[in-house]
Structures are given as C-alpha cells and as structure tokens.
C-alpha positions as a printed NumPy array, in Angstrom:
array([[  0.   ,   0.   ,   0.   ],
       [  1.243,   3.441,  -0.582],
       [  0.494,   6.389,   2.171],
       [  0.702,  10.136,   1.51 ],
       [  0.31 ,  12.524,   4.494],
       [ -0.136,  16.223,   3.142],
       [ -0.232,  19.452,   5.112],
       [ -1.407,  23.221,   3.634],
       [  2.649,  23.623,   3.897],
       [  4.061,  20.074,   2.699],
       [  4.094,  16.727,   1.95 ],
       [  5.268,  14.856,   5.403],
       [  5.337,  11.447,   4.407],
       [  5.412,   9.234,   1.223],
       [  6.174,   5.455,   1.084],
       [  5.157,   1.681,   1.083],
       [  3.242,   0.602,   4.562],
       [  2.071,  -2.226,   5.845],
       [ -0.308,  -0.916,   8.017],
       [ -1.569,   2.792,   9.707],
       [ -3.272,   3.979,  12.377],
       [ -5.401,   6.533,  12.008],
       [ -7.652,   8.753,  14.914],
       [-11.136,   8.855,  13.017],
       [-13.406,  11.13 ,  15.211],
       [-15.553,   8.012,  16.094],
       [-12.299,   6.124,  17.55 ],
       [ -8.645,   5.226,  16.508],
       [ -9.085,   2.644,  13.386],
       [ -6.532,   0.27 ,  11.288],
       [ -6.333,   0.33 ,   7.467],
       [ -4.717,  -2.802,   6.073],
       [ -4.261,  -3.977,   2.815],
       [ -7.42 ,  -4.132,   0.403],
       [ -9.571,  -2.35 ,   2.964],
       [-12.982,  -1.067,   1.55 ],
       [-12.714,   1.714,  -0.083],
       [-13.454,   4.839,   3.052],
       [-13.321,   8.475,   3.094],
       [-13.41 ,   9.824,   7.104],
       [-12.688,  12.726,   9.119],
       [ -9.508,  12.632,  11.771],
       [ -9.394,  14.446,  15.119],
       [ -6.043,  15.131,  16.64 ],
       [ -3.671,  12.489,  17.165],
       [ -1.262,  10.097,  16.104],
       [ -1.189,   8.366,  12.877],
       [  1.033,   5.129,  13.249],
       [  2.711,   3.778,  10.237],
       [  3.931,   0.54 ,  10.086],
       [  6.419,  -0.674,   7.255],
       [  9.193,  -3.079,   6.323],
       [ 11.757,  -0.803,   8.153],
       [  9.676,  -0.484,  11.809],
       [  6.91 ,   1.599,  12.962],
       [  6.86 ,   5.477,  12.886],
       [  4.514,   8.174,  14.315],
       [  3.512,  11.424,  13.416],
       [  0.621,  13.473,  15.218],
       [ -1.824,  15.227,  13.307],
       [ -3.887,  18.09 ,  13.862],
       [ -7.263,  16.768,  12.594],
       [ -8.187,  16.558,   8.566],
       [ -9.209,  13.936,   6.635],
       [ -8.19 ,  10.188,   5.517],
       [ -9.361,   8.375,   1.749],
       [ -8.761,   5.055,   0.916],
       [ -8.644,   4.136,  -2.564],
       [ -7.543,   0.464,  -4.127],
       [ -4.816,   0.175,  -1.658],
       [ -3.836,   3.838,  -1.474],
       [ -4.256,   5.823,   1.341],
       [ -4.199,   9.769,   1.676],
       [ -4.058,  11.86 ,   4.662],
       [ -5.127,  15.201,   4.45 ],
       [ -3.729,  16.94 ,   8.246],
       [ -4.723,  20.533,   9.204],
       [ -1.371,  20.372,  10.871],
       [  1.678,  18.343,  11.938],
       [  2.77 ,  18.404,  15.794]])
C-alpha cells in the first residue's frame, strides 16, 4: 500500500506501509491492505505507520483520511 500525508505547507510522508493507524473522530481505526474503499474525518492524534523498516509516528492536527484500491491519503490541518 502506498500512504501520503499532506499538510497546507508540505508533503510529510510518502512510502510503502504495511499498516496505519489513524484517529477517526468516532475512535482510533486500522487500514490494512485491500480495505474497503473509506473516506473519514480525523481528530487530533497520532497516525502510526507501520512498514518493512519499523513503525513510525507522526501526530496530526485533525483533517481527513481516503482510501482508494490500496492507497491511502491523509489530508492533516497540521503536523505536531
């Protein structure tokens, strides 16, 4: 799967994952592999990215998360 997180300012992550984290406003939820296809909003929080080379975290000031045929976008007011 391939992850973008954008901000107004810059793009703050790009790569292969396994796995991420994200805080949806209804709860903290997973997106793996061929998840259904989702568009949600994100309160603050950390989005947890999990690839080949280990975990990483970055914490987001809310936005907005799509997933798309294995591609996954994260659209962050902000990045803590």
């Amino acid at each position: 799967m391939t992850l973008e997180i954008l901000t107004p300012d810059k793009k703050v992550f790009e790569g292969e994952v396994t796995a991420v984290t994200v805080p949806g406003t209804m709860g903290s939820f997973q997106i793996l592999r061929d998840h259904a296809p989702i568009i949600s909003t994100l309160e603050d929080g950390p989005v947890i990215i999990k690839s080949k080379a280990g975990e990483e975290t970055f914490v987001i000031k809310g936005g907005v998360v799509e997933v798309l045929k294995n591609k996954i976008i994260v659209l962050a007011e902000g990045v803590a």
